[in-house]
C-alpha positions as CSV (number, residue, x, y, z in Angstrom):
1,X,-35.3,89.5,-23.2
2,X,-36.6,86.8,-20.8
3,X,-37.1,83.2,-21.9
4,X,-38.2,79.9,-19.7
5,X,-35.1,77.6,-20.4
6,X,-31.9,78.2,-21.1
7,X,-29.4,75.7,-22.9
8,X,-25.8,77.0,-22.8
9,X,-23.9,74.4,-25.5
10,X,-25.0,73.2,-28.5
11,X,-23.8,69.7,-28.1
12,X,-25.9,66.3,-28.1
13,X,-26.7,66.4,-24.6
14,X,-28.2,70.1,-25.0
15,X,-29.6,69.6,-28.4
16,X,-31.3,66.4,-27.1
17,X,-32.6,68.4,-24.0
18,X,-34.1,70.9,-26.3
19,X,-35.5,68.7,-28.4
20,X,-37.3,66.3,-25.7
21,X,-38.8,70.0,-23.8
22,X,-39.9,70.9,-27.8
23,X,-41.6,67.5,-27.9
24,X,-43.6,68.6,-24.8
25,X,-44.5,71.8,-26.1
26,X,-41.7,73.8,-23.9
27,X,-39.9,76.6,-25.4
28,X,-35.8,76.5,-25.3
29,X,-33.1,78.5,-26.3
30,X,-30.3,77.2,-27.0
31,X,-26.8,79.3,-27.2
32,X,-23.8,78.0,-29.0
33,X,-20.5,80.0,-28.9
34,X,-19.7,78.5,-32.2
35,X,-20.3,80.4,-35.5
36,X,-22.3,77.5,-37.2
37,X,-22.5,73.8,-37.0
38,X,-19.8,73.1,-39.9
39,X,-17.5,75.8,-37.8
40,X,-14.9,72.8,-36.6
41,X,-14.9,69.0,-36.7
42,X,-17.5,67.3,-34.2
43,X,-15.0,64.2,-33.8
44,X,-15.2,60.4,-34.6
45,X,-17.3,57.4,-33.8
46,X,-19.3,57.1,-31.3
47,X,-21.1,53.8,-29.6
48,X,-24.4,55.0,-28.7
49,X,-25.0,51.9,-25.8
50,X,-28.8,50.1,-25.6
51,X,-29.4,50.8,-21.5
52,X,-28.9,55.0,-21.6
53,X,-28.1,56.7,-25.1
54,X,-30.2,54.6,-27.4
55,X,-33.0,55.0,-24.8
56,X,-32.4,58.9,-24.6
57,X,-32.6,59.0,-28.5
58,X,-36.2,56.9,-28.2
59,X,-37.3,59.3,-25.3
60,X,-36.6,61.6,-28.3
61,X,-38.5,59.8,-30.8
62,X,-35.8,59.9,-32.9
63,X,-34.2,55.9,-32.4
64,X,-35.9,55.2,-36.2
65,X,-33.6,58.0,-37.0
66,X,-30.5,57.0,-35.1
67,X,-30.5,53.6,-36.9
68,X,-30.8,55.5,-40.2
69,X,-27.0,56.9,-39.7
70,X,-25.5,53.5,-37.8
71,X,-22.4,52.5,-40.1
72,X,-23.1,48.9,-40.0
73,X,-20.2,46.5,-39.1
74,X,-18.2,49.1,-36.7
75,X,-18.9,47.0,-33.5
76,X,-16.2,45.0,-34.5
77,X,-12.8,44.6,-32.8
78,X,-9.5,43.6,-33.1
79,X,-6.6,43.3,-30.5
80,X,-2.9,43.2,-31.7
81,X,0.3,43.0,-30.4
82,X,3.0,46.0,-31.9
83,X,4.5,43.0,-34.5
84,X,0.7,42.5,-36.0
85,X,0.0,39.5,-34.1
86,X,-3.9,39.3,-33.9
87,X,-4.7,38.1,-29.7
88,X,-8.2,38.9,-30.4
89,X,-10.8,38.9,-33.5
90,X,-14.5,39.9,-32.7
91,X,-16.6,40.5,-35.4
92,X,-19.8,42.5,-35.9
93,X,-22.5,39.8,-35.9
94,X,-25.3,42.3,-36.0
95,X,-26.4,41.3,-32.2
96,X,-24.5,44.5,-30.0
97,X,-26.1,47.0,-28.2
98,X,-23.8,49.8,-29.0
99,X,-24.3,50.6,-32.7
100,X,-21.4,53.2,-33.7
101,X,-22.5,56.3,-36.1
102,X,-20.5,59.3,-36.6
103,X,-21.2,62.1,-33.9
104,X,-21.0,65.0,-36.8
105,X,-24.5,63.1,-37.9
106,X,-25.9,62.5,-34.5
107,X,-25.3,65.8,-33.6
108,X,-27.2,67.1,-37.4
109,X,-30.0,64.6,-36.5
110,X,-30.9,66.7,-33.2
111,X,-30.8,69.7,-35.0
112,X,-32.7,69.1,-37.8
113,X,-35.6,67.6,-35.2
114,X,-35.4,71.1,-34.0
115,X,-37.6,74.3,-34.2
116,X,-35.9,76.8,-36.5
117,X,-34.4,79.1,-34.7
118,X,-33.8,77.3,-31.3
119,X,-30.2,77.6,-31.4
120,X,-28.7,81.1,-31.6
121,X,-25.2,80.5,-33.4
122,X,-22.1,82.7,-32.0
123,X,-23.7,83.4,-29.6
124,X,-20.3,82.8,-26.5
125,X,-21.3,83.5,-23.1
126,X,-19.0,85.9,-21.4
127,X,-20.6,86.1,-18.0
128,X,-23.3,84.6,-15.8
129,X,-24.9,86.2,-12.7
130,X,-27.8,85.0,-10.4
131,X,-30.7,87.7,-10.3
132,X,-32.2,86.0,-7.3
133,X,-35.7,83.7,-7.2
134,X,-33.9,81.0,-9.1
135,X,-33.4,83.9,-12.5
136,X,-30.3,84.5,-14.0
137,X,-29.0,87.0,-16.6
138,X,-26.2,85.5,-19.2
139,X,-24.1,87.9,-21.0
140,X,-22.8,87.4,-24.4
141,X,-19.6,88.2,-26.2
142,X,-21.7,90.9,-28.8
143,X,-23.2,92.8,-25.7
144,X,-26.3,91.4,-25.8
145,X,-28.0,89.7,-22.3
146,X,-30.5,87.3,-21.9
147,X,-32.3,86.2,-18.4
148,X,-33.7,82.9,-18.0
149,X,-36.0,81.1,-15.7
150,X,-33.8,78.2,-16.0
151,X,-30.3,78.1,-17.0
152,X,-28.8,74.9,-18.2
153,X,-25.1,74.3,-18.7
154,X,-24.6,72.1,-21.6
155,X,-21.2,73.6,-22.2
156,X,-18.8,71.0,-21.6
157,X,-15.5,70.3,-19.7
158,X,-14.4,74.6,-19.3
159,X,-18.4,75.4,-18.4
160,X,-19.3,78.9,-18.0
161,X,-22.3,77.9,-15.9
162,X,-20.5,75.3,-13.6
163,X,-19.1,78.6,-11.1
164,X,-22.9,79.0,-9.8
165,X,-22.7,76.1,-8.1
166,X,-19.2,74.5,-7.3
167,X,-15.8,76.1,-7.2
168,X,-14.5,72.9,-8.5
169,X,-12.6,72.5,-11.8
170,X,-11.1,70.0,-14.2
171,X,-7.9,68.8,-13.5
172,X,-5.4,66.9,-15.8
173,X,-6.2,63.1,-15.8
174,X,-2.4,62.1,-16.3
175,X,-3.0,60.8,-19.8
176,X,-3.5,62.8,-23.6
177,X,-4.1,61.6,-27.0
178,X,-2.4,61.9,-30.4
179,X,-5.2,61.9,-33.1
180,X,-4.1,61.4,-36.6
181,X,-6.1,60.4,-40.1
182,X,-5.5,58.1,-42.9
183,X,-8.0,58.9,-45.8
184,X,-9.7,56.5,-48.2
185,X,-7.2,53.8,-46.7
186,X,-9.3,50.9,-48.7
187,X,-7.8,52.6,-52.1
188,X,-5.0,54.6,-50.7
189,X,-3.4,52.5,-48.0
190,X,-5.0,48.7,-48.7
191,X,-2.5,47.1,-45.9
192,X,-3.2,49.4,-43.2
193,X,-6.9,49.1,-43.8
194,X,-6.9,45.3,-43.6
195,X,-5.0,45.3,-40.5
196,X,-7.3,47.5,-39.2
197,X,-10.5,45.1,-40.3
198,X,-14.0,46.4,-40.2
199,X,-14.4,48.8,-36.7
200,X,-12.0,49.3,-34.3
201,X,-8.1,48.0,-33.7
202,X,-6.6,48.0,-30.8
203,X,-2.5,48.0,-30.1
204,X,-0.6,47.2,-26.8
205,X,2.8,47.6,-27.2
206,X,4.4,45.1,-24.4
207,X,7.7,46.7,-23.6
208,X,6.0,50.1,-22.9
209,X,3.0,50.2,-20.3
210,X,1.5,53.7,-20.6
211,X,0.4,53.6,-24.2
212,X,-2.3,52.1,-26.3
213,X,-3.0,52.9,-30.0
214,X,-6.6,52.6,-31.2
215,X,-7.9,53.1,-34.5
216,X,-11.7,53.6,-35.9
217,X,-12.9,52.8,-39.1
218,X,-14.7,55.9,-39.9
219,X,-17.7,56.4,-43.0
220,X,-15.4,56.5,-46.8
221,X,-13.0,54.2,-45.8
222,X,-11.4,56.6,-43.6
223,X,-9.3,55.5,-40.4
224,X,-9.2,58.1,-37.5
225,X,-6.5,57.0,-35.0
226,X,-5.5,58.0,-31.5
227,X,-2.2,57.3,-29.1
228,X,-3.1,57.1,-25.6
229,X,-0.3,57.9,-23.8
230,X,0.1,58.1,-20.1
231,X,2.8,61.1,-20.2
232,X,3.2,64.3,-17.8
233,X,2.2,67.6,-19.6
234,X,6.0,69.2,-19.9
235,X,6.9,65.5,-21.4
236,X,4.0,66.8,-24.2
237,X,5.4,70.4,-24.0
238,X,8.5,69.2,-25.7
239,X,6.4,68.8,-28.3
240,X,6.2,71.6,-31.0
241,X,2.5,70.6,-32.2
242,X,2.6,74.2,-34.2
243,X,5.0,72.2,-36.2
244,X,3.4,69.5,-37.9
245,X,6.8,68.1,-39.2
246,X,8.4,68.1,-36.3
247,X,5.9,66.6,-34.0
248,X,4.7,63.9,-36.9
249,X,8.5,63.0,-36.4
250,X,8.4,63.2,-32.6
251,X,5.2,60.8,-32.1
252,X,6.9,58.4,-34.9
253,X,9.2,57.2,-32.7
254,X,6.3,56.4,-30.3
255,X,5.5,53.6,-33.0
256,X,9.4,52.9,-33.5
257,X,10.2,49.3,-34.8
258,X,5.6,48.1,-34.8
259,X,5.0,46.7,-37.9
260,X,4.8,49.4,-41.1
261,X,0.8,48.5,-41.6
262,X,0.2,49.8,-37.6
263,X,2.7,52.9,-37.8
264,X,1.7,53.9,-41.2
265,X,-1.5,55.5,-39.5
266,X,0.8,58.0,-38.1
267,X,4.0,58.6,-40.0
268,X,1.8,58.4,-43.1
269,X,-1.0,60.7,-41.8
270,X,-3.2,62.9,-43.9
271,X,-3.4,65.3,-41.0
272,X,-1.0,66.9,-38.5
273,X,-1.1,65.5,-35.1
274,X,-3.7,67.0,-32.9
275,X,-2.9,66.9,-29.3
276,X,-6.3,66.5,-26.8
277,X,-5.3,66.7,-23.3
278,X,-7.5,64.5,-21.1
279,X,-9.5,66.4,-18.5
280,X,-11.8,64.7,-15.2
281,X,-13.6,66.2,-12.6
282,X,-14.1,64.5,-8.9
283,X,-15.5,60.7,-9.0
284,X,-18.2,62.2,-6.6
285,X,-18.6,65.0,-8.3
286,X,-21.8,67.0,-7.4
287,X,-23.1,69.9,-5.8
288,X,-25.7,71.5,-3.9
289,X,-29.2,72.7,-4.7
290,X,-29.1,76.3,-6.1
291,X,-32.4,77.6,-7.4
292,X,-32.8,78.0,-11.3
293,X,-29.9,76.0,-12.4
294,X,-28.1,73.3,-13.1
295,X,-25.6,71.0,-15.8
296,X,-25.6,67.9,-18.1
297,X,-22.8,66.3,-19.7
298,X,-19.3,66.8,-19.6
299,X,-20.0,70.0,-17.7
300,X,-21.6,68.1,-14.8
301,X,-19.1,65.3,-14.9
302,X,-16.0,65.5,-16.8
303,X,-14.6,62.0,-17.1
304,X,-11.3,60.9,-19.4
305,X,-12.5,58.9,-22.5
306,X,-14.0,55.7,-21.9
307,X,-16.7,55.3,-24.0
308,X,-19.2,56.8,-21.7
309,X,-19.4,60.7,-22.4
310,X,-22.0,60.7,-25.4
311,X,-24.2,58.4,-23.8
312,X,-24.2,60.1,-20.4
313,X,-24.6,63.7,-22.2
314,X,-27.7,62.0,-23.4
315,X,-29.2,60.6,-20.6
316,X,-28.8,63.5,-18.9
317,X,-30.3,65.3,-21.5
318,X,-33.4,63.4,-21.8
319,X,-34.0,62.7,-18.7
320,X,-33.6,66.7,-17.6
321,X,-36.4,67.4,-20.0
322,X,-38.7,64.5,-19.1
323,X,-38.4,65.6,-15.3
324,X,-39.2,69.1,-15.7
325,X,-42.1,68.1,-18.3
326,X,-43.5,66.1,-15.5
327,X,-43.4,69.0,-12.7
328,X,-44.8,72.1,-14.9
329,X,-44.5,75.3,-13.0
330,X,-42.1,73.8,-10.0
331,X,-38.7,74.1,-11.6
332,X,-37.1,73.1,-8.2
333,X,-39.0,70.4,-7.9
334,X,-37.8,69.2,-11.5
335,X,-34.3,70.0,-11.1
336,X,-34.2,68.1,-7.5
337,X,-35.7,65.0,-9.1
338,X,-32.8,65.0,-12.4
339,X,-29.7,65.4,-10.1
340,X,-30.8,63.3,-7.5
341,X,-30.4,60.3,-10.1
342,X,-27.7,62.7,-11.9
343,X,-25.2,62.6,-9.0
344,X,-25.1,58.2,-8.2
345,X,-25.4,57.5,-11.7
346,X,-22.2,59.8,-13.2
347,X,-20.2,58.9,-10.2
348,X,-20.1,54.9,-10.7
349,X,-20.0,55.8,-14.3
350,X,-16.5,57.8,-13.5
351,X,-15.4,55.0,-11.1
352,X,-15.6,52.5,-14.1
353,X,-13.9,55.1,-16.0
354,X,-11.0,55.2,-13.6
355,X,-10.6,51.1,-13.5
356,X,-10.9,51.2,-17.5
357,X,-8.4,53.4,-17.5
358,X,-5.9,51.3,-15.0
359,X,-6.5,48.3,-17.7
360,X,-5.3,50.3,-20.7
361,X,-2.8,52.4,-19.5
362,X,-1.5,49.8,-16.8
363,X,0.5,46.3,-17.2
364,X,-0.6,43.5,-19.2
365,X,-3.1,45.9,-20.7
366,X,-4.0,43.3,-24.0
367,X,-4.7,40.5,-21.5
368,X,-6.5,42.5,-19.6
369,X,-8.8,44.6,-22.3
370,X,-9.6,40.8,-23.6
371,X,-10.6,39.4,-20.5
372,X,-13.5,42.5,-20.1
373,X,-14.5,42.1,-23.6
374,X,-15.1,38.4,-23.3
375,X,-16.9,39.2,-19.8
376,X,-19.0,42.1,-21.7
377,X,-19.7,39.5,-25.0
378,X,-21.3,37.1,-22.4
């Protein structure tokens, strides 16, 4: 089977690529190695920002949409010390420009603008080879092959596609979180949700640079949390995450001696810890012009969390299919246009990644993370 465009990855900055080439009367395909859309957890919040995601989401014509699912008061934010001493209260006036929704509903608002049938579920690419004249055949785990006109690697941090163009590959970023749940904390856990307040707390423990404790107020009351920790991997790989007894009772001491209504979000957790490895490609992370393909997203430019991924993934997205909408029939001409604003734009992106991360991870990380937010307010 042949088909036009490719999409390898079935996450937003795929699905929105496929949906802004629908809106232009482009055919897509879009493969996803995953069984079905419910087939694992599509993570927490996410702030879609004004200048890149919200405008990928309009180039979309789906903004109306995007407000639809915004959980109203989650721009909110709260610095504490480890003793529950607030240093800084922001509240959610209404005025932001980075609305937070849940990414599991973003990413079912780009599928349902979809055709039916334009992903293909299941469907894991096990190889990739270049046919010549810019085509390239994919090979999936069931036997089956597809060749495309244009491949697109939407397929995150451990891309298939990324090996037809750079040799280049993740490396450990120096830093992980710990991600644990409290459920229904306004009924179940009242303290612990106060403390938390309406969107996001943040903790800096002063004795211990290296660690930062945030927590999201999620949709139902819930409260997702995450310990950043600045830790080698064999410090982690004393860690038996396959039991969740003994590493709830490992991270606890982490969160030794904080007040109860901050630690409870982890020795009280409705979920074993999940351990998430932070990954980052280059700062200058690019490559040269090979016919017929090209990536988006994490896949293009891996950067440790800062707030940035979802919104890039997006922008790439939208702006891929805008650029090859514009140059019909000259694919090379499309794709030269998209990475040439690709390549400055997800490089200063990953330098201020970089710098966030020294300001979180580093000494007098609360002072610090206040100063920027005051900066950003203004």
């Amino acid at each position: 089977m042949r088909t036009p465009v490719t999409i390898v990855g079935a996450g937003l900055g795929g699905l929105i690529l496929a949906r802004v080439l629908s809106r232009h009367g482009i055919p897509a395909t879009v493969h996803e190695a995953e069984a079905s859309p419910t087939a694992r957890a599509q993570g927490g919040m996410l702030d879609i920002h004004d200048h890149n995601g919200q405008r990928a989401l309009r180039a979309a014509g789906l903004i109306d949409e995007f407000r639809a699912i915004v959980l109203p008061g989650r721009e909110a934010m709260r610095v504490v010390e480890t003793d529950g001493t607030v240093l800084y209260d922001k509240a959610d006036d209404g005025t932001g420009g980075s609305p937070e929704a849940q990414r599991a509903a973003l990413r079912q608002l780009l599928l349902d603008s979809l055709p039916a049938g334009t992903v293909r579920w299941g469907h894991r690419v096990d190889g990739v080879r270049a046919l010549g004249e810019g085509r390239h055949e994919l090979t999936f785990a069931d036997g089956t092959t597809d060749v495309t006109d244009l491949l697109v690697g939407a397929d995150g941090a451990w891309s298939r596609v990324r090996p037809l163009l750079t040799d280049v590959t993740p490396e450990y970023a120096g830093n992980a979180s710990i991600e644990t749940f409290l459920f229904d904390a306004d009924n179940r856990h009242p303290g612990v949700s106060k403390a938390v307040g309406d969107g996001a707390l943040m903790v800096f423990d002063k004795s211990a640079s290296g660690k930062v404790f945030l927590v999201h107020r999620e949709s139902d009351g819930n409260l997702h949390a995450y310990l950043w920790l600045a830790r080698s991997l064999d410090w982690f790989g004393e860690i038996d995450f396959a039991d969740p007894a003994a590493a709830t009772a490992r991270i606890a001491r982490e969160v030794d001696g904080w007040a109860p209504k901050l630690a409870a979000v982890i020795t009280e957790s409705d979920t074993a810890p999940v351990y998430r490895r932070h990954y980052t490609l280059p700062v200058e992370h690019r490559w040269d012009r090979v016919p017929g393909v090209t990536l988006l997203g994490d896949a293009a430019h891996l950067q440790p969390p800062n707030g940035e991924g979802a919104n890039l993934a997006l922008q790439d997205g939208a702006e891929l299919g805008a650029a090859i909408a514009a140059h019909p029939g000259d694919i090379e001409a499309a794709l030269a246009e998209y990475e040439e604003a690709l390549f400055p734009r997800s490089a200063a992106s990953a330098a201020q990644g970089v710098a966030d991360n020294a300001i979180l991870l580093g000494d007098n990380a609360a002072l610090n993370l206040i100063n920027l937010a005051e900066r950003f307010a203004e």
